[in-house]
C-alpha positions as CSV (number, residue, x, y, z in Angstrom):
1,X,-20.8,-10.7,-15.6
2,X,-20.3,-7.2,-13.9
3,X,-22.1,-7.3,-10.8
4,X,-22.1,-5.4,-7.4
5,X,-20.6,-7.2,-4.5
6,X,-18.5,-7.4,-2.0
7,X,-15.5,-5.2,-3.3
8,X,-11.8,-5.9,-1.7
9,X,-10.4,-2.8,-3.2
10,X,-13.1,-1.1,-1.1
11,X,-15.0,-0.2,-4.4
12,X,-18.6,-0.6,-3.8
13,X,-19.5,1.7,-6.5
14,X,-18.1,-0.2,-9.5
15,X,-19.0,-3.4,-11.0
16,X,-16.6,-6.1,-10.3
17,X,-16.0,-10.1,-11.7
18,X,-14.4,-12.4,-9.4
19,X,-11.4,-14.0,-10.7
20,X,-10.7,-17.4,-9.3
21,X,-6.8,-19.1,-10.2
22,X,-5.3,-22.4,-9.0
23,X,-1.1,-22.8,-8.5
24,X,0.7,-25.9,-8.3
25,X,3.1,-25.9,-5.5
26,X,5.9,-23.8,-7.4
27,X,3.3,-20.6,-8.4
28,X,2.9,-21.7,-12.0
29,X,-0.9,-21.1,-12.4
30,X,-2.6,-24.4,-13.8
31,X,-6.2,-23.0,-13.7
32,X,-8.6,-20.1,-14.3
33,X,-12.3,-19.4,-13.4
34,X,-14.3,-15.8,-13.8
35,X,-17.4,-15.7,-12.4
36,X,-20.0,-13.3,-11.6
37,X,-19.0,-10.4,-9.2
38,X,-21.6,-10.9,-6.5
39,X,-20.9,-14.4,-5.9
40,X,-20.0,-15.3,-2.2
41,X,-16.8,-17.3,-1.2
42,X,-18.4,-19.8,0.2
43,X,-20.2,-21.0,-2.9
44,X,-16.9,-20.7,-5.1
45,X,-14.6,-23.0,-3.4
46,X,-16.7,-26.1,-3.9
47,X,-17.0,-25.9,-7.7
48,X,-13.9,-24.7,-8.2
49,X,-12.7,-28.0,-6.2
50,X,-15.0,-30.4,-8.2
51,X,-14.0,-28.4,-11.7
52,X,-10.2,-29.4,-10.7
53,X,-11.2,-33.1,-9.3
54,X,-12.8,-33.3,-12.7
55,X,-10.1,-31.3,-15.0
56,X,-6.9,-33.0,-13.4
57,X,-8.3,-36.0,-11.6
58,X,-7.4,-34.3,-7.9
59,X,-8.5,-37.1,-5.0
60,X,-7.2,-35.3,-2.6
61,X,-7.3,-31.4,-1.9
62,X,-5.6,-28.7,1.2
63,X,-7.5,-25.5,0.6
64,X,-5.4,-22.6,1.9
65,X,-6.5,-19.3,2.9
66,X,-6.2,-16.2,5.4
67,X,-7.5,-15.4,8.7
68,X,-10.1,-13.4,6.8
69,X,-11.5,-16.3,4.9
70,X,-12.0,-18.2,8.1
71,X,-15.5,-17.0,9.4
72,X,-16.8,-16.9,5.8
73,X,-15.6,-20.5,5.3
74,X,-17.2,-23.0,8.4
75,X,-14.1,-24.9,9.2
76,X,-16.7,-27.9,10.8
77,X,-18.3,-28.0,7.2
78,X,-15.1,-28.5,5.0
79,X,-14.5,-31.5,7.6
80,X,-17.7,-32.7,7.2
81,X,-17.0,-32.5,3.0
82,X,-13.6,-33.7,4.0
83,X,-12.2,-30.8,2.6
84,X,-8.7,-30.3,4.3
85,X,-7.6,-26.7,4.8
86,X,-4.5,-24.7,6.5
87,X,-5.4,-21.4,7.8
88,X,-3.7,-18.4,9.4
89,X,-6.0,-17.5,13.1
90,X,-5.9,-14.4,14.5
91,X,-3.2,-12.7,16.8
92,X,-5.8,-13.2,20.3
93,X,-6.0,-16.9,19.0
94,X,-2.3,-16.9,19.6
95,X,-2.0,-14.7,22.6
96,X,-4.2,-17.2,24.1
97,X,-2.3,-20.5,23.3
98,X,0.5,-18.8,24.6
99,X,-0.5,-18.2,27.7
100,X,-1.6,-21.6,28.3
101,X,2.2,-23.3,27.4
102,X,4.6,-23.8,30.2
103,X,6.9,-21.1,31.5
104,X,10.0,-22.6,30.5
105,X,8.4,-23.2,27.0
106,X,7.3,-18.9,25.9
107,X,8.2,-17.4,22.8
108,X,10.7,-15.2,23.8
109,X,12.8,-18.2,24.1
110,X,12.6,-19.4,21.0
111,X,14.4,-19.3,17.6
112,X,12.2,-17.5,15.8
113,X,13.1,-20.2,12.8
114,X,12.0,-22.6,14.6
115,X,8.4,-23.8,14.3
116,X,6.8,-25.4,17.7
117,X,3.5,-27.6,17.1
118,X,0.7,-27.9,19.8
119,X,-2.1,-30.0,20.1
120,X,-5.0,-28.5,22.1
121,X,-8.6,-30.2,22.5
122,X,-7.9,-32.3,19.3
123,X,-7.1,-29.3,17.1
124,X,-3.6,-29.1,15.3
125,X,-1.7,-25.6,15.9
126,X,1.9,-24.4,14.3
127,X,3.4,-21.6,15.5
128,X,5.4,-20.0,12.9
129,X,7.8,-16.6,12.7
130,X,10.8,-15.0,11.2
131,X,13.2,-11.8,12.1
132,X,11.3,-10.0,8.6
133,X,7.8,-10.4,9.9
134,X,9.3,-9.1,13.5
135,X,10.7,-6.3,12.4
136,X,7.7,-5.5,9.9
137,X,5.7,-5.6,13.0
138,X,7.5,-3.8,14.9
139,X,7.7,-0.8,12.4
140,X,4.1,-0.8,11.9
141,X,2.9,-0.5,15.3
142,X,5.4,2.6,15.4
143,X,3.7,4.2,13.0
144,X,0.5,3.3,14.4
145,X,1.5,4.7,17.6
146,X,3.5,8.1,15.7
147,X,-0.2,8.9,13.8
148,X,-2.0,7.9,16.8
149,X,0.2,10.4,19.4
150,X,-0.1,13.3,16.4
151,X,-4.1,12.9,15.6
152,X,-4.4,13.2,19.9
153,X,-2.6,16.2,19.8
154,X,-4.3,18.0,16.7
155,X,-7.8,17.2,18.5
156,X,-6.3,18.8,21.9
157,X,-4.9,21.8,20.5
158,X,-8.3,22.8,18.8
159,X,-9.5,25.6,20.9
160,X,-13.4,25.0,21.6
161,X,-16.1,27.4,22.7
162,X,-18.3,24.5,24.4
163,X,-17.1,21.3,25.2
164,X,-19.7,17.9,24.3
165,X,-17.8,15.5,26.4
166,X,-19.5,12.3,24.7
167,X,-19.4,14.1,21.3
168,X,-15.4,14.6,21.8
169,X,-14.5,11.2,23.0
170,X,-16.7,9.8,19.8
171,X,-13.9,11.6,17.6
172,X,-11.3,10.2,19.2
173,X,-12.6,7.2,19.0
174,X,-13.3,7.4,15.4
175,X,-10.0,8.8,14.6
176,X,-7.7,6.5,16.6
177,X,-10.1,3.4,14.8
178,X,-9.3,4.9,11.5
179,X,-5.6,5.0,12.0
180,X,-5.9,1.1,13.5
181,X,-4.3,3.3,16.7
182,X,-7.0,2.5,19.0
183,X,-6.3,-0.2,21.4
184,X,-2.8,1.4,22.4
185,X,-4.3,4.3,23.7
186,X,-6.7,5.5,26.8
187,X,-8.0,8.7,27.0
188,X,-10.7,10.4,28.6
189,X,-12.1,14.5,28.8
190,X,-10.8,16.1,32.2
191,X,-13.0,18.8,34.4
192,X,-11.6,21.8,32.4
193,X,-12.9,20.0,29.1
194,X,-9.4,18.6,28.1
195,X,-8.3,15.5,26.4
196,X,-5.8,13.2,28.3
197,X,-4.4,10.3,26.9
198,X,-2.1,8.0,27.9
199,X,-0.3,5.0,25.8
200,X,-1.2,1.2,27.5
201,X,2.6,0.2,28.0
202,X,1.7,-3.1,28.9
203,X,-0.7,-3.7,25.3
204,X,2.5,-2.5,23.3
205,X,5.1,-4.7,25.7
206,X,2.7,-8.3,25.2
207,X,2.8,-6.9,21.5
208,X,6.5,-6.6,21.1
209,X,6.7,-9.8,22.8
210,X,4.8,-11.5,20.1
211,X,6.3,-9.5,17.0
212,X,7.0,-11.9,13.8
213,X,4.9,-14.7,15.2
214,X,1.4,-16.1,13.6
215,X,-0.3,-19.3,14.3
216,X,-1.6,-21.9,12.0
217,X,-4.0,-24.5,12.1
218,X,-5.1,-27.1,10.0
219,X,-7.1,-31.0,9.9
220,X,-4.4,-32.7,8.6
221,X,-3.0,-35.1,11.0
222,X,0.3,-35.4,11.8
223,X,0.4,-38.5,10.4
224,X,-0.1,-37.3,7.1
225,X,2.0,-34.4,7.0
226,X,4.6,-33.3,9.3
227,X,4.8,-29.1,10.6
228,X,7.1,-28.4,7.4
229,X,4.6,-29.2,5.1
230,X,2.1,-27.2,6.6
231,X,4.5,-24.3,7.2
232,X,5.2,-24.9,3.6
233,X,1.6,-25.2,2.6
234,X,0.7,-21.3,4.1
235,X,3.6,-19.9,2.7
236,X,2.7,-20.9,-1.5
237,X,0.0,-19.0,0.0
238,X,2.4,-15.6,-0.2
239,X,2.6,-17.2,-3.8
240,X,-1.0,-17.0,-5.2
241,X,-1.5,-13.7,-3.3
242,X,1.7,-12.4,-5.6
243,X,0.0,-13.7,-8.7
244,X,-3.0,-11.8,-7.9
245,X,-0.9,-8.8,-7.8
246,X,1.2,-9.4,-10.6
247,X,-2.2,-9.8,-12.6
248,X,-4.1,-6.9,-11.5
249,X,-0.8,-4.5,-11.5
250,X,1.9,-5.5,-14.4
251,X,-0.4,-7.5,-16.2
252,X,-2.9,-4.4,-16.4
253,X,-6.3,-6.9,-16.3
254,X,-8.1,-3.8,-14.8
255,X,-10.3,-1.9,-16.6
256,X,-12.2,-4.4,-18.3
257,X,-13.5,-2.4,-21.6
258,X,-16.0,-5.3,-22.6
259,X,-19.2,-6.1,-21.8
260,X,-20.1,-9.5,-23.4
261,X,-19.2,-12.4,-21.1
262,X,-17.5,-14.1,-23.8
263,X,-15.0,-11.3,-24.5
264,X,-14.9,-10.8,-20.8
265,X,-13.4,-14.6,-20.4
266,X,-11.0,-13.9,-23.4
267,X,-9.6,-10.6,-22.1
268,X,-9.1,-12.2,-18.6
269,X,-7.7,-15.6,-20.6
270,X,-4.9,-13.5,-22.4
271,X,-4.0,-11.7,-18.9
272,X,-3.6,-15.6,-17.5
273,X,-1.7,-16.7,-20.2
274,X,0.9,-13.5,-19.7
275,X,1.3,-14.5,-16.0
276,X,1.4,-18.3,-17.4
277,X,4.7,-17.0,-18.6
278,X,5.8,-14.4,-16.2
279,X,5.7,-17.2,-13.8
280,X,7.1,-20.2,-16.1
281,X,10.0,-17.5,-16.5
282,X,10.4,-16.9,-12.6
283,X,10.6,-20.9,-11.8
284,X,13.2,-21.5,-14.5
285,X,15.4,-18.4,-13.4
286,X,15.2,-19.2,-9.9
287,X,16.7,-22.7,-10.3
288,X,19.4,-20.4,-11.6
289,X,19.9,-18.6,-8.6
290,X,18.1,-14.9,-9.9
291,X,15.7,-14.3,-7.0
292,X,14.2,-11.2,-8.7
293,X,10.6,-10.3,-9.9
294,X,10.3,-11.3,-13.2
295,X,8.7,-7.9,-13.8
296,X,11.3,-5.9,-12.6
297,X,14.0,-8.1,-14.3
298,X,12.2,-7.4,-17.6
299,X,11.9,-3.6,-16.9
300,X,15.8,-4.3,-16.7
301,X,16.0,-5.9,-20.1
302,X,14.3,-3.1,-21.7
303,X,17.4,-0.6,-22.0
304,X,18.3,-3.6,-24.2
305,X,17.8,-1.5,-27.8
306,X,17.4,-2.2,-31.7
307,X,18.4,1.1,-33.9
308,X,17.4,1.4,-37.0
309,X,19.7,3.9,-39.3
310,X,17.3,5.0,-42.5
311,X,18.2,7.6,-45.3
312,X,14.7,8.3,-46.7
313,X,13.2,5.1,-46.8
314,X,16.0,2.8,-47.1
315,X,17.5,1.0,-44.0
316,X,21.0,1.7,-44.0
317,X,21.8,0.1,-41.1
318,X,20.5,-2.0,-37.8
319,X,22.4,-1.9,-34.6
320,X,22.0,-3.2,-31.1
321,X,22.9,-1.4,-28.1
322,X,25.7,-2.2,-26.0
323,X,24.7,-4.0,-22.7
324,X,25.7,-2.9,-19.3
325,X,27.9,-5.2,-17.7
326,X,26.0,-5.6,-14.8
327,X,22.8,-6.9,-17.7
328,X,25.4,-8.9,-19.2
329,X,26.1,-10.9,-15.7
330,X,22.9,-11.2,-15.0
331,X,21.7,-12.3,-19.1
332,X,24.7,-14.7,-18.2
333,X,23.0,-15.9,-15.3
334,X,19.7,-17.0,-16.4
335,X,21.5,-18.3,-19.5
336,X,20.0,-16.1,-22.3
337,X,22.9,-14.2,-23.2
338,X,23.1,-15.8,-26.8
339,X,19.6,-14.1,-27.4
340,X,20.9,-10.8,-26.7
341,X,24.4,-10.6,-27.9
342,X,23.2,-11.2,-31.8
343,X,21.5,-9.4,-33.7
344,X,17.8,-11.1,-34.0
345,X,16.8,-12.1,-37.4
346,X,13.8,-10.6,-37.7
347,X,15.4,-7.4,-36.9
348,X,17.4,-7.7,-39.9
């Protein structure tokens, strides 16, 4: 099933599968696929849908996905296979739409939890942000900028015998592009064979402007679901994206040590089975008020001990260390405090 493809963890040289899971609406995963590692995107979507039409008796399905999976999927052909999406477009795409809403009506006005819907030449837009997402932004492009201003400065300070004007400004270029500085900067090689640069205030001011801001769009009509749902809709997004992480991190699914398909499927199976749980564990906790990783609240559990007292080969005695009040609260919490405070039988 190992195949070379496309590699997201910018692998080209390994073998790969292509792990495809369905979540309900809470993140509790309901469905698993593997399939070959060189098949495309736009040939899984389809079978996966018809598998869960077929599996669950779905008659109606929202695909959600990423700006990234938006040129590999034709929007105009899910439409035409009435296959209703909600997708995140890119930050131009909303740079744009801004410009063309009313003065009185621009972002900087706006309660950034607040979602504003537009309608423009029959498509559906939602315009979504939060104070997290601006200040994430805002601290990357600083460091963006920070590498950018340092990697200028390296390149100017290297003392050069004969200066290939085109030859320079290509490694600037490259460099800037590589630390995803680029557009913030202009530069150019003087006379005397120095580099200048300059940072384009006015690309980092429309920037700041637009910090913690995205825009969706989707076919589903108002009508059939109000901006909520679809804000709601990209956001269990943030859900399966955390399962995939869960999976190929705590989980451990990577390497695969097997080589028959069949034993490929069963070592993937067990991994979906553990985040079956993991995330079975996180819904019911939640409705409890523990907001936590279920991963990190389990690496908590752990200084949760059995002893086991033995003169030669006798067990003289079992004991169970004391928990931390702070594990006690939170064992309290999620209600499993009975589980803990006795010694287990099998431990006996």
């Amino acid at each position: 099933m190992g195949k070379y493809g496309y590699s997201r963890d910018h692998r080209d040289d390994r073998k790969q599968i292509i792990l495809a899971i369905a979540v309900d609406a809470s993140g509790v995963p309901i469905h698993m696929e593997v399939l070959k590692g060189n098949r495309a995107d736009n040939s899984t979507l389809k079978p996966l849908l018809e598998n869960l039409r077929r599996r669950f008796g779905l008659k109606k399905a929202v695909f959600v996905f990423d700006g990234g999976m938006s040129s590999t999927l034709n929007l105009e052909q899910m439409k035409a296979e009435e296959m209703d999406y909600i997708t995140r477009l890119s930050a131009s795409t909303l740079q744009a739409l801004i410009k063309g809403l009313p003065q009185d009506n621009q972002p900087e006005f706006w309660d950034r939890d607040q979602l504003v819907e537009l309608e423009i030449n029959g498509t559906r837009y939602v315009i979504a942000g939060s104070e997290f997402r601006q200040q994430r932004d805002y601290e990357r492009r600083n460091v963006r900028i920070t590498k950018g201003i340092n990697a200028l400065m390296q390149i100017a300070a290297v003392n050069r015998k004969k200066i290939d004007v085109q030859k320079l400004s290509s490694q600037v270029g490259r460099k800037l592009l590589t630390l995803k500085a680029h557009k913030y900067f202009e530069y150019h090689v003087n006379q005397d064979g120095k580099l200048e640069w300059k940072l384009k205030s006015s690309v980092v001011e429309q920037e700041c402007r637009l910090d913690g801001w995205y825009v969706l769009t989707t076919s589903i009509s108002p009508k059939t679901a109000d901006k909520e749902f679809i804000f709601k809709g990209y956001r269990n997004l943030l859900e399966v994206e955390s399962a995939f992480r869960q999976i190929k991190s705590y989980l451990k699914v990577r390497p695969v040590f097997h080589y028959r398909p069949d034993r490929v499927r069963n070592h993937i199976r067990i991994c979906f089975l553990a985040y079956w749980i993991s995330a079975r564990l996180g819904t019911e906790w939640l409705a409890c008020g523990e907001t936590r990783e279920v991963p990190l609240l389990l690496a908590e559990l752990q200084q949760i001990k059995i002893g086991k007292l033995r003169v030669g080969r006798k067990t003289v005695k079992t004991l169970i260390t004391d928990i931390p009040k702070k594990i006690q609260k939170t064992l309290e919490k999620i209600k499993v405090f009975h589980i803990f405070n006795t010694m287990p039988k099998w431990a006996l």
